[in-house]
C-alpha positions as CSV (number, residue, x, y, z in Angstrom):
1,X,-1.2,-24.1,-3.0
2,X,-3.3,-27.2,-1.4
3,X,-6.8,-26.1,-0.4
4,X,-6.1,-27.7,3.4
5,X,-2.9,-25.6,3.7
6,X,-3.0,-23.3,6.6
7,X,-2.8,-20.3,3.9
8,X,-5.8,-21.9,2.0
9,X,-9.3,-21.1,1.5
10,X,-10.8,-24.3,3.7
11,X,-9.1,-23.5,6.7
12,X,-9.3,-19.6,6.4
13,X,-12.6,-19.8,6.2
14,X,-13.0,-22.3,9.4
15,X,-10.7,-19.4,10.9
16,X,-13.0,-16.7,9.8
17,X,-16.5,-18.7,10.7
18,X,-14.6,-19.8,14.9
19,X,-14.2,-15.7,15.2
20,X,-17.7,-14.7,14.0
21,X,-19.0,-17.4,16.3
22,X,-16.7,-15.9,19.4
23,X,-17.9,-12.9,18.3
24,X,-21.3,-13.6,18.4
25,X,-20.8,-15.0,22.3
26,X,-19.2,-12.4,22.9
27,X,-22.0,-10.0,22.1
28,X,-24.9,-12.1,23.7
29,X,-23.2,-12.1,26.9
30,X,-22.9,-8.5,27.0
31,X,-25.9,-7.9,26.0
32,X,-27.5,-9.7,28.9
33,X,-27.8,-6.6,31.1
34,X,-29.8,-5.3,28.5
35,X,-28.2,-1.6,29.2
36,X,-25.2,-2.4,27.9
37,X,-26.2,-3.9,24.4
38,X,-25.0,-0.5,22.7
39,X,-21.9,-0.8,23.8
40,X,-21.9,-4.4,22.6
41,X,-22.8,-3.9,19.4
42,X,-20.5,-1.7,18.5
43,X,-17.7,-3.5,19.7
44,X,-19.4,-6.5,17.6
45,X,-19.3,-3.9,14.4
46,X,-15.8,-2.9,15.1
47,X,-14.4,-6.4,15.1
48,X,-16.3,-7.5,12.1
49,X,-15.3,-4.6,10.1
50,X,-11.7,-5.5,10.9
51,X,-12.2,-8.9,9.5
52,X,-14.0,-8.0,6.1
53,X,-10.4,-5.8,6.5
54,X,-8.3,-9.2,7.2
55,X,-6.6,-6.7,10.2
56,X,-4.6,-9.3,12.2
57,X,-6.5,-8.9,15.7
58,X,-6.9,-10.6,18.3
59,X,-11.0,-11.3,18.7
60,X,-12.0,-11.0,22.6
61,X,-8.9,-8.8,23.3
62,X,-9.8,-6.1,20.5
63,X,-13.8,-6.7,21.4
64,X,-13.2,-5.7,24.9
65,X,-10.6,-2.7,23.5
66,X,-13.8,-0.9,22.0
67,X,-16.2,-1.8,24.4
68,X,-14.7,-0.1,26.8
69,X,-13.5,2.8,24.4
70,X,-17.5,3.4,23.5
71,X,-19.2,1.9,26.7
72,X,-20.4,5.3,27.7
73,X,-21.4,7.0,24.6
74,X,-22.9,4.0,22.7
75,X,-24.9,3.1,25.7
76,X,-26.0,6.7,25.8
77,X,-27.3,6.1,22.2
78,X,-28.8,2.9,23.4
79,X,-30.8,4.5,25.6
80,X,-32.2,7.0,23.0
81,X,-32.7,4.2,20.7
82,X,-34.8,2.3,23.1
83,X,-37.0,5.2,24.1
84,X,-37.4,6.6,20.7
85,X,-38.5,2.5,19.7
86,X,-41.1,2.7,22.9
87,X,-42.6,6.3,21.9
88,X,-43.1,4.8,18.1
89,X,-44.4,1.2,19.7
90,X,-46.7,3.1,21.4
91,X,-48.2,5.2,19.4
92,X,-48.9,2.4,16.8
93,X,-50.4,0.8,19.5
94,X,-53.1,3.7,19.9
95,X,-53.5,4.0,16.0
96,X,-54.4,0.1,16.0
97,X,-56.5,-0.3,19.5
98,X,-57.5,2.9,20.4
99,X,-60.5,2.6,18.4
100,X,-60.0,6.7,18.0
101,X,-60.0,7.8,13.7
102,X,-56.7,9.1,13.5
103,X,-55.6,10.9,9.9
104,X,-54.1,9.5,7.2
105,X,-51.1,12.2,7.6
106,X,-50.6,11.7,11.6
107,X,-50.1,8.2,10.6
108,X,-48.0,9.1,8.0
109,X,-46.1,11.2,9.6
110,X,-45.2,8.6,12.6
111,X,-44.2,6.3,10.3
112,X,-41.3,8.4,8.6
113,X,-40.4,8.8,11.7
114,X,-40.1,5.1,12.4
115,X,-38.6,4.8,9.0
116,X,-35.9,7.6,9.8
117,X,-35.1,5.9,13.3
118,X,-34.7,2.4,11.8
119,X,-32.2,3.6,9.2
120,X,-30.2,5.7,11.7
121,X,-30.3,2.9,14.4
122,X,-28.9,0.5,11.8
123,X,-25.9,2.8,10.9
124,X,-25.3,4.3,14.3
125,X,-22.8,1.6,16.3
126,X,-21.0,0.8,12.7
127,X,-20.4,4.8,13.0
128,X,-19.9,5.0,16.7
129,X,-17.1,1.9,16.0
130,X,-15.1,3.7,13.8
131,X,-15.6,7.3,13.5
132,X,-15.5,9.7,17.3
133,X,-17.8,12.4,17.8
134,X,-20.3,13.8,20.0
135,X,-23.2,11.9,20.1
136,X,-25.7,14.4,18.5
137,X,-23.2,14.0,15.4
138,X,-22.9,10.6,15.6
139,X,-26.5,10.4,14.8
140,X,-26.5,12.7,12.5
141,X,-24.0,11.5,10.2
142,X,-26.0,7.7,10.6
143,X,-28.9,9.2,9.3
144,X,-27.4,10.8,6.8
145,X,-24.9,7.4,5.6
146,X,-27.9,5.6,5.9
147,X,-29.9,7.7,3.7
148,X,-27.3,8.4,1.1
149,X,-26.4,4.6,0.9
150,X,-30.0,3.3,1.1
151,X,-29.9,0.0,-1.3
152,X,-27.3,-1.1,1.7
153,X,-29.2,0.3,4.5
154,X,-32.3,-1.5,3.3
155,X,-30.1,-4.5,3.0
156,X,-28.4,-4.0,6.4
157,X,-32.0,-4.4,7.7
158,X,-33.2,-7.6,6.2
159,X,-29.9,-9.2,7.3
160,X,-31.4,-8.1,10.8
161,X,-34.0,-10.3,10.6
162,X,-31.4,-13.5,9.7
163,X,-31.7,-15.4,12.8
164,X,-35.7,-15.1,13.1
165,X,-35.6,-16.0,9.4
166,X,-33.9,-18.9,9.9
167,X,-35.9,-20.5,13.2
168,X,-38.9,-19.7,11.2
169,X,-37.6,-21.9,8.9
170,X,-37.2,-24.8,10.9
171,X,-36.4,-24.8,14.6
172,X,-34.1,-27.4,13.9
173,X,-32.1,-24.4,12.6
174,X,-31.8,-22.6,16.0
175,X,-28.1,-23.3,16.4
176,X,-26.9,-21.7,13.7
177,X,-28.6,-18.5,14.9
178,X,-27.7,-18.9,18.3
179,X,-23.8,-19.4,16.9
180,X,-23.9,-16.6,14.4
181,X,-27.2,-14.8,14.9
182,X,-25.7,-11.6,15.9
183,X,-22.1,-12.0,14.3
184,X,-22.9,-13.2,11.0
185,X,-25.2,-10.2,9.5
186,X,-22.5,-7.6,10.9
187,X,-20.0,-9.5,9.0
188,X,-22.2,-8.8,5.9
189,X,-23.3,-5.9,7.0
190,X,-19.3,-4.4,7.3
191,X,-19.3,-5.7,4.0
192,X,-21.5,-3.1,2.8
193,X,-20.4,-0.1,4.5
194,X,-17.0,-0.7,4.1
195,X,-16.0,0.9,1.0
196,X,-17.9,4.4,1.7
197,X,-16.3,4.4,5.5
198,X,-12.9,3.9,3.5
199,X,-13.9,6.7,1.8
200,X,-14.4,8.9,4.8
201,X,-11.1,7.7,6.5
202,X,-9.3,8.7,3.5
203,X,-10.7,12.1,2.7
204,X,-10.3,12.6,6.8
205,X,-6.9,11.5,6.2
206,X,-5.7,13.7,3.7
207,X,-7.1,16.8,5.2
208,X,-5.6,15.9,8.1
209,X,-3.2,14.2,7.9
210,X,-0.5,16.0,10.5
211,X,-2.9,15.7,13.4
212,X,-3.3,11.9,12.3
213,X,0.0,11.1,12.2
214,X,0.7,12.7,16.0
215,X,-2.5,10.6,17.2
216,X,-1.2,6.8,15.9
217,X,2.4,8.3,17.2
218,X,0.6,9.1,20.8
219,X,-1.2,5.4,20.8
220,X,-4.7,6.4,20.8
221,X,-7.5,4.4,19.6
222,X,-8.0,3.7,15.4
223,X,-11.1,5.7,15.1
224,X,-11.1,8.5,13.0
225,X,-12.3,11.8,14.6
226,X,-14.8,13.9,12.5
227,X,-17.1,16.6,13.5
228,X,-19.1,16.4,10.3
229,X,-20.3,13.9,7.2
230,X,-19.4,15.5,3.7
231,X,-22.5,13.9,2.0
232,X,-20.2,13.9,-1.1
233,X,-18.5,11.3,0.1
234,X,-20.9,8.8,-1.5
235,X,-21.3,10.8,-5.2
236,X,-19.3,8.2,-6.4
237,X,-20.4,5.6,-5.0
238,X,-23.8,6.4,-6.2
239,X,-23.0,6.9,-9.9
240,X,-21.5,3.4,-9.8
């Protein structure tokens, strides 16, 4: 096989970086209005996860599948997210101006809290792309993936902070991140969390597997429907 062949590794990779960069447009513009940025970053986990899965798809048309598929329920989330971030931001705020003594254990306590909404806000929309629930599970089982599989939340974070790593750097630098700020670090991120969600689909799978069948027979949408999060879904994946 020559490397430049259409099958080869130098032009599937150009292939793989043009969609990550759609992607990434994809998700900026939608996240303009601010409101619906849940909703767009779940659709921008559901196509990446598809790629790390080399699903044939079609990039806007599948982007725009899940977008409106979660548009009410991730933006829900959002929501949460954003007031739960402006509680925390304030408080700190008080600890650190106020001038006021507070105790070693309040401050303690708020930032586990902070801790436990960063983790679950990093797993959430990877969750909400692939797995249907009510949203008070939803969170649930985040907080629970992103405790269980910690080593990759905690990477899942740092990736976060890519595109303000790399304009720190050197401005010079700014295109990349505006071209693969968002896209790129849910691409590595889908890498991460891949393996354990195929572990969920699959034990999902087997114990339900008439009710799965009827579902891709009725042409609904590939997530997998699960009320709860067996935590030992991840035993293994621990010991390794």
């Amino acid at each position: 096989m020559k490397i430049f062949d259409i099958d080869g590794p130098v032009i599937q990779f150009l292939n793989k970086m043009a969609d990550l960069m759609l992607i990434n447009i994809l998700t900026m513009v939608c996240c303009i209005p601010i409101i619906t940025a849940g909703a767009a970053f779940t659709a921008m986990h559901y196509m990446a996860l598809k790629i790390v899965r080399d699903e044939e798809c079609y990039i806007t048309r599948g982007y725009f599948k899940s977008f409106r598929e979660n548009f009410r329920q991730s933006t829900i989330i959002w929501l949460l997210l954003l007031l739960v971030a402006v509680i925390l931001g304030m408080d700190f705020y008080i600890i650190e101006k106020s001038g006021i003594e507070f105790s070693k254990v309040f401050q303690t306590i708020i930032t586990m809290f902070a801790v436990m909404a960063a983790f679950t806000a990093v797993m959430v929309f990877p969750i909400q792309a692939k797995f249907g629930n009510p949203i008070k599970n939803t969170l649930k089982n985040a907080f629970a993936v992103s405790i269980l599989q910690f080593p990759k939340t905690f990477a899942m974070i740092i990736l976060l902070f890519f595109p303000v790593a790399l304009c720190m750097v050197t401005i010079k630098l700014f295109p990349v991140a505006f071209m693969f700020g968002f896209s790129l670090p849910a691409y590595l991120s889908a890498q991460l969390y891949n393996k354990t969600f195929l572990k969920m689909e699959k034990q999902f799978e087997e114990a339900h597997a008439p009710e799965s069948a009827e579902a891709e027979e009725a042409g609904e949408d590939e997530r997998i429907f699960k009320d709860e999060l067996d935590e030992s879904l991840v035993t293994d994946d621990k010991m390794q």
